[in-house]
C-alpha positions as CSV (number, residue, x, y, z in Angstrom):
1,X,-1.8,15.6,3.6
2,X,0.5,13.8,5.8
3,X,1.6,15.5,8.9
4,X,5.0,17.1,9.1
5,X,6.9,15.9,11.8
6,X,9.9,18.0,13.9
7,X,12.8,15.9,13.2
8,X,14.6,16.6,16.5
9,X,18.2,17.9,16.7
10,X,20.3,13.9,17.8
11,X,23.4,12.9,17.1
12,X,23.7,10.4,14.0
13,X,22.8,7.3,14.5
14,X,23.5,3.7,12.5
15,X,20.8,0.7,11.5
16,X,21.6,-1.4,14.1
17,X,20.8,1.8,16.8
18,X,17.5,2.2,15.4
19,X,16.9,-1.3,15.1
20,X,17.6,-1.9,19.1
21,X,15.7,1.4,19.5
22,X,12.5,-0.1,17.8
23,X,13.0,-3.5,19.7
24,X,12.8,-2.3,22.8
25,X,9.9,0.7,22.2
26,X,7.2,0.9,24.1
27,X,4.7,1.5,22.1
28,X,1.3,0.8,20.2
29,X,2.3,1.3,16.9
30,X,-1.4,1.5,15.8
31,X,-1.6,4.7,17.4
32,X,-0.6,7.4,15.2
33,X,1.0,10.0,17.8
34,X,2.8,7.5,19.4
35,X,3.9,5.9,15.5
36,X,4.9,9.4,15.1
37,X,7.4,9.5,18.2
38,X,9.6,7.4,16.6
39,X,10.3,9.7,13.7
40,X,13.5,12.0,15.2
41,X,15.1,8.4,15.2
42,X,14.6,8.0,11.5
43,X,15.7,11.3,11.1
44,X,19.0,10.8,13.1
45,X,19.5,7.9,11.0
46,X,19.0,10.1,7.8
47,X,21.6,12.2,9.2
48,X,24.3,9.4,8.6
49,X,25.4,10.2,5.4
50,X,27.6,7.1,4.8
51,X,25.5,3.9,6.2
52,X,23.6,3.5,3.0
53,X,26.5,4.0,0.6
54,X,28.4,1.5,2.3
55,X,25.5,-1.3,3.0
56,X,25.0,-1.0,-0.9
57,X,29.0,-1.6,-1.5
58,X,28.7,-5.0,1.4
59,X,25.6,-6.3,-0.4
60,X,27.1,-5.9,-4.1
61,X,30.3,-7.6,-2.6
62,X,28.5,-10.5,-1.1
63,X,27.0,-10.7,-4.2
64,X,30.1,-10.8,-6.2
65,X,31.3,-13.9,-3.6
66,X,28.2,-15.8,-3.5
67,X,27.6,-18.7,-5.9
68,X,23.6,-17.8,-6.1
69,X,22.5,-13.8,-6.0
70,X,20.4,-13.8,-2.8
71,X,18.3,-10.9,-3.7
72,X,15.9,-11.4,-0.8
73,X,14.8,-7.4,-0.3
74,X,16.1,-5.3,-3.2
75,X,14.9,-4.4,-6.0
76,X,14.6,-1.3,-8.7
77,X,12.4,1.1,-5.9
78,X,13.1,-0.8,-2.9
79,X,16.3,-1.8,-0.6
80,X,14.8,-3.8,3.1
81,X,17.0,-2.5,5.9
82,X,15.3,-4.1,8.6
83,X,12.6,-6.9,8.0
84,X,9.4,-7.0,9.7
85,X,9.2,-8.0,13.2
86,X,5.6,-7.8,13.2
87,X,5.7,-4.2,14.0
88,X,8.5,-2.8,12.3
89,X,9.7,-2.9,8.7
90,X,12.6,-0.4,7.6
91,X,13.4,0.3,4.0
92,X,15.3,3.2,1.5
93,X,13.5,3.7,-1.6
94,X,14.9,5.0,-4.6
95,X,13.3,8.0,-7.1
96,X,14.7,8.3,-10.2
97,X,14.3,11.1,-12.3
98,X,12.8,11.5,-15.3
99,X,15.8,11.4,-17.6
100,X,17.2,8.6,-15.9
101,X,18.0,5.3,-17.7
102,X,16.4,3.5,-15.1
103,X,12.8,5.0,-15.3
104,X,13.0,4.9,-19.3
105,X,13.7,1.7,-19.0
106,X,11.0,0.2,-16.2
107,X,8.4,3.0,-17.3
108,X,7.0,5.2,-14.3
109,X,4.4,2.8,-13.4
110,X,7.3,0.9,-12.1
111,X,7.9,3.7,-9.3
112,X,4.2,4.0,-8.9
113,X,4.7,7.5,-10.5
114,X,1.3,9.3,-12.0
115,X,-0.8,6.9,-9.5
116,X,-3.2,8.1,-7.1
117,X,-3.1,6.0,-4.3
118,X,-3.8,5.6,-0.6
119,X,-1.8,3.5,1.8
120,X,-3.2,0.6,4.3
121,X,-0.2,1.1,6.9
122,X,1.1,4.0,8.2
123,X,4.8,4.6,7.8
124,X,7.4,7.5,8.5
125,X,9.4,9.1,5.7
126,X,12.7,11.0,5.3
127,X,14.0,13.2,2.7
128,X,17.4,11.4,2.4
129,X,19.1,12.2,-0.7
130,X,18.7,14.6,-3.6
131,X,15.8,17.0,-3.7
132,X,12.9,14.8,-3.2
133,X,9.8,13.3,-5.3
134,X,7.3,15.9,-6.0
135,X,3.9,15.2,-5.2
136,X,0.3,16.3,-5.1
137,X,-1.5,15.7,-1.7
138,X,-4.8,15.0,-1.2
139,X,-7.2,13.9,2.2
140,X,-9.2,11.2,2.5
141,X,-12.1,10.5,5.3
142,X,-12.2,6.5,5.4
143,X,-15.5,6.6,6.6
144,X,-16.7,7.8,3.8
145,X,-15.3,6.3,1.5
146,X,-17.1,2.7,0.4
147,X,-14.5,1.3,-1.5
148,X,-16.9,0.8,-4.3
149,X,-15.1,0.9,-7.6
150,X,-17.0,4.1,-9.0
151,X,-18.0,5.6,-5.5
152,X,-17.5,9.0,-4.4
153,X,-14.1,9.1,-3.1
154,X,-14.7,12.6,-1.3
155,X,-11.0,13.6,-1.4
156,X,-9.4,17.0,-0.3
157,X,-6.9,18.7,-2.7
158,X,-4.0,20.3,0.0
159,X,-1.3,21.2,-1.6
160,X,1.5,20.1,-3.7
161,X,4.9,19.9,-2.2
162,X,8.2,17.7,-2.4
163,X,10.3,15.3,-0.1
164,X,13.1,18.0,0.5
165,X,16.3,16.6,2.6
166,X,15.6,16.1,5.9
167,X,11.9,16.8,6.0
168,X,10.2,14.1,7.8
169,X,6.6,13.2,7.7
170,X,4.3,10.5,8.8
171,X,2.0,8.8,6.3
172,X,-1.5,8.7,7.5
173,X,-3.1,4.4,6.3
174,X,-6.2,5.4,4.6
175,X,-6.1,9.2,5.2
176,X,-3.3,10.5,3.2
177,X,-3.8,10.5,-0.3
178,X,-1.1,11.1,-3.5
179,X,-0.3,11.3,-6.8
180,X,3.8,11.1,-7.0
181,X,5.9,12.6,-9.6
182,X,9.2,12.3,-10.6
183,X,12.2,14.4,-8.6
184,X,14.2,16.8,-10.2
185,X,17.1,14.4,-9.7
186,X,17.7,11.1,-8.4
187,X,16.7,11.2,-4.6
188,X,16.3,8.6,-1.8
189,X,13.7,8.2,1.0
190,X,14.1,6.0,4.5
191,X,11.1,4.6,5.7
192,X,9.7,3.2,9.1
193,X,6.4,1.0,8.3
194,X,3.4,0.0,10.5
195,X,3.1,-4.0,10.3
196,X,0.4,-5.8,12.3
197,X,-1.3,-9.2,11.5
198,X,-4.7,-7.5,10.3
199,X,-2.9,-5.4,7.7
200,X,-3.6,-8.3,5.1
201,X,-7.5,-7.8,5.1
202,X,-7.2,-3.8,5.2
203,X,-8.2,-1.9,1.5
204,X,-6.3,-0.1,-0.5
205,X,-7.2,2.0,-3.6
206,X,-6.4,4.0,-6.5
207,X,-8.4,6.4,-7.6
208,X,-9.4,8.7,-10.0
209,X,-8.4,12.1,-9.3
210,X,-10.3,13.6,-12.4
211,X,-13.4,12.5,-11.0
212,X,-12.7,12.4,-7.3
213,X,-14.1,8.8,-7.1
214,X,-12.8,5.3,-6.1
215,X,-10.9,3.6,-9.3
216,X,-10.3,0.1,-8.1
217,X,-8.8,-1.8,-5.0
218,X,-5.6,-2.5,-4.7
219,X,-5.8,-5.0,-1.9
220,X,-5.8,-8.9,-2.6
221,X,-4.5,-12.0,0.0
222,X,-3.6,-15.3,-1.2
223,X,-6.4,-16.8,0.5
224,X,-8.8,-14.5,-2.0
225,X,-6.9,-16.2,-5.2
226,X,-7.8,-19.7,-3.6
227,X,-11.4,-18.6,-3.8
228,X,-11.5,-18.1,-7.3
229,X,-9.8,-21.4,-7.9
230,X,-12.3,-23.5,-5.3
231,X,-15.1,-22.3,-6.2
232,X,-14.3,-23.2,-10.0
233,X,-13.3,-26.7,-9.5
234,X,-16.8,-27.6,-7.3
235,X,-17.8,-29.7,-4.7
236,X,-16.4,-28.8,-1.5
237,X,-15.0,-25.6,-3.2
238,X,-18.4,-24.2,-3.6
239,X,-19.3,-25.0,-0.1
240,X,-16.7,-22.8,1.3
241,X,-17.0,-19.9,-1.2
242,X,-20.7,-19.4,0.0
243,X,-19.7,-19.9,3.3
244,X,-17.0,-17.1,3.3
245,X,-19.7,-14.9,0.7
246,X,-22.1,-15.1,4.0
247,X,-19.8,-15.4,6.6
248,X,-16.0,-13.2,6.1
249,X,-16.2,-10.3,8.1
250,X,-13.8,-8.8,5.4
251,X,-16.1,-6.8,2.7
252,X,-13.7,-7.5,0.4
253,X,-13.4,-11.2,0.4
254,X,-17.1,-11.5,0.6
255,X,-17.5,-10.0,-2.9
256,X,-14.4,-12.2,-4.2
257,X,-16.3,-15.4,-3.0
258,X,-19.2,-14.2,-4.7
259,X,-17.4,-13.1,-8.0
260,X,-16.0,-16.9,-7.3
261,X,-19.5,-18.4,-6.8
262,X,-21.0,-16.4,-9.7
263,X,-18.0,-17.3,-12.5
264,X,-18.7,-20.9,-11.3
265,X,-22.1,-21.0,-11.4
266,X,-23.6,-19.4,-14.9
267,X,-27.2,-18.6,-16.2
268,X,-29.9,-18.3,-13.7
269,X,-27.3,-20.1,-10.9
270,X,-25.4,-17.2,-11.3
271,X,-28.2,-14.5,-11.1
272,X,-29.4,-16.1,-8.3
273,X,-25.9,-15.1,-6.3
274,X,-25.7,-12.2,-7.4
275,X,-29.1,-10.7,-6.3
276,X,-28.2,-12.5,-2.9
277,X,-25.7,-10.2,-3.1
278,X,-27.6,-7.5,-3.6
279,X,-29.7,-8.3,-0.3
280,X,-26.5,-7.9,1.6
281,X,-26.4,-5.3,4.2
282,X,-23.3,-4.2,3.5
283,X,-22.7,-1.1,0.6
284,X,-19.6,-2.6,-1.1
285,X,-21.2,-6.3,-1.2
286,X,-24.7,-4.8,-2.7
287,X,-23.0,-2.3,-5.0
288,X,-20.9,-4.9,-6.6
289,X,-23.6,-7.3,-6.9
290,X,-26.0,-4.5,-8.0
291,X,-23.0,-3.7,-10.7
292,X,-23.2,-7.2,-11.8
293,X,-26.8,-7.6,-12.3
294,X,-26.9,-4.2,-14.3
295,X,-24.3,-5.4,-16.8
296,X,-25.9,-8.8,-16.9
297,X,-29.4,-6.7,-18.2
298,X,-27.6,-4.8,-20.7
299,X,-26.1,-8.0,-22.2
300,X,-29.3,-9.6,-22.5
301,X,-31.3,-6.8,-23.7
């Protein structure tokens, strides 16, 4: 569940306060209590009632005067307010309802409605505007959790509650576990996110609530895709697939290189990998390959 946060009593503030503000904080913003210090200033800018509204009217005007859209930022969910400055992102996102044209239109997948999800950053919410998304809270312990596809996901049912206006809250990376629904009417969050250079490499999941276990992960770099495509067209490709299968100190880009190496390889080449796999020390890398080898026996007979 993520923790509930005293939003302070300040004065209301604008973006370009609370961006200064986060410039100049002091802070490791990997540490969650001090992350969580910064929250009455997302909260006094959720008590400017007129700073969205009118960033929306400048942007759709720019718009209007520009020869090409610029786009950069928005989209359906999303507006950036403030891009990452390697520590700080800060965003509004919009919840449509579910008569609203929009969500008929995109589908709630779109608004990652009905998806039970984790986070692999931490970020700060406010109840903005409208009565809030809905959602269903559940608690996660990372160390117990494999990120196996299948695996025991161990999750704690708390409660289910809603973003009302003005509640603020800090979302736990890897702890803090939902399934959103749909507000009873259109409603908009502000969020402060946790950025650091390691986020790339950190998991993310779904999961499958019905069965408390881990559905899939979520998580994939650019760097993972180039495996896939290395390893396929040979030579020196292969070389450094194996060598990040043996070598990554990311889990999960050791069992993309050997998904790579494996897809590349065929018959008893590709067996071969994947029982290396299975040797590996690590759970996710063995359970993968062990995954592999089992559906490779059933095939066959």
């Amino acid at each position: 569940m993520p923790l509930v946060l005293a939003p302070g009593a300040g004065d209301p503030i604008g973006l370009e306060a609370l961006g200064d503000a986060l410039a100049t904080a002091r802070l490791d913003p990997r540490d969650d209590d001090a992350f969580a210090s910064l929250g009455p200033l997302l909260a006094q800018l959720g008590r400017n009632r007129t700073f969205l509204g009118d960033l929306a009217v400048a942007e759709l005007s720019a718009r209007g005067r520009a020869a090409v859209p610029r786009g950069a930022g928005y989209g359906p969910q999303v507006m950036i307010l403030r891009p990452s400055d390697g520590r700080f992102l800060v965003r509004a996102n919009f919840w449509p309802a579910a008569e609203d044209a929009v969500l008929r239109a995109s589908g709630p997948e779109a608004f990652f409605y009905g998806f039970p999800h984790d986070h692999d950053f931490a970020f700060l919410t406010y109840g903005y505007l409208g009565p809030g998304y809905w959602s269903d809270y559940y608690e996660a312990d990372p160390a117990r959790i494999t990120g196996v596809p299948g695996a025991p996901a161990h999750l704690r049912f708390v409660e289910r509650a809603r973003l009302e206006p003005g509640r603020l809250m800090l979302y736990r990376a890897h702890r803090d576990v939902h399934v959103q629904a749909p507000p009873d009417a259109f409603s908009v969050s502000l969020n402060i996110l946790r950025h650091d250079p390691g986020q790339p490499w950190r998991d993310q999941y779904r999961f499958d609530i019905a069965g408390n276990r881990v559905a899939a992960n979520l998580s994939m770099t650019s760097a993972e895709a180039l495996v896939a495509i290395a390893a396929q067209l040979g030579g020196n490709g292969t070389e450094i697939a194996a060598y990040l299968f043996r070598t990554h100190p990311c889990a999960r880009m050791r069992v993309t290189a050997l998904d790579a190496l494996i897809a590349a390889s065929g018959g008893e080449d590709a067996l071969a990998w994947a029982e290396a796999g299975a040797r590996a020390t690590d759970a996710r890398v063995a359970g993968h390959a062990e995954r592999w080898i089992a559906r490779a026996l059933q095939r066959n007979g």
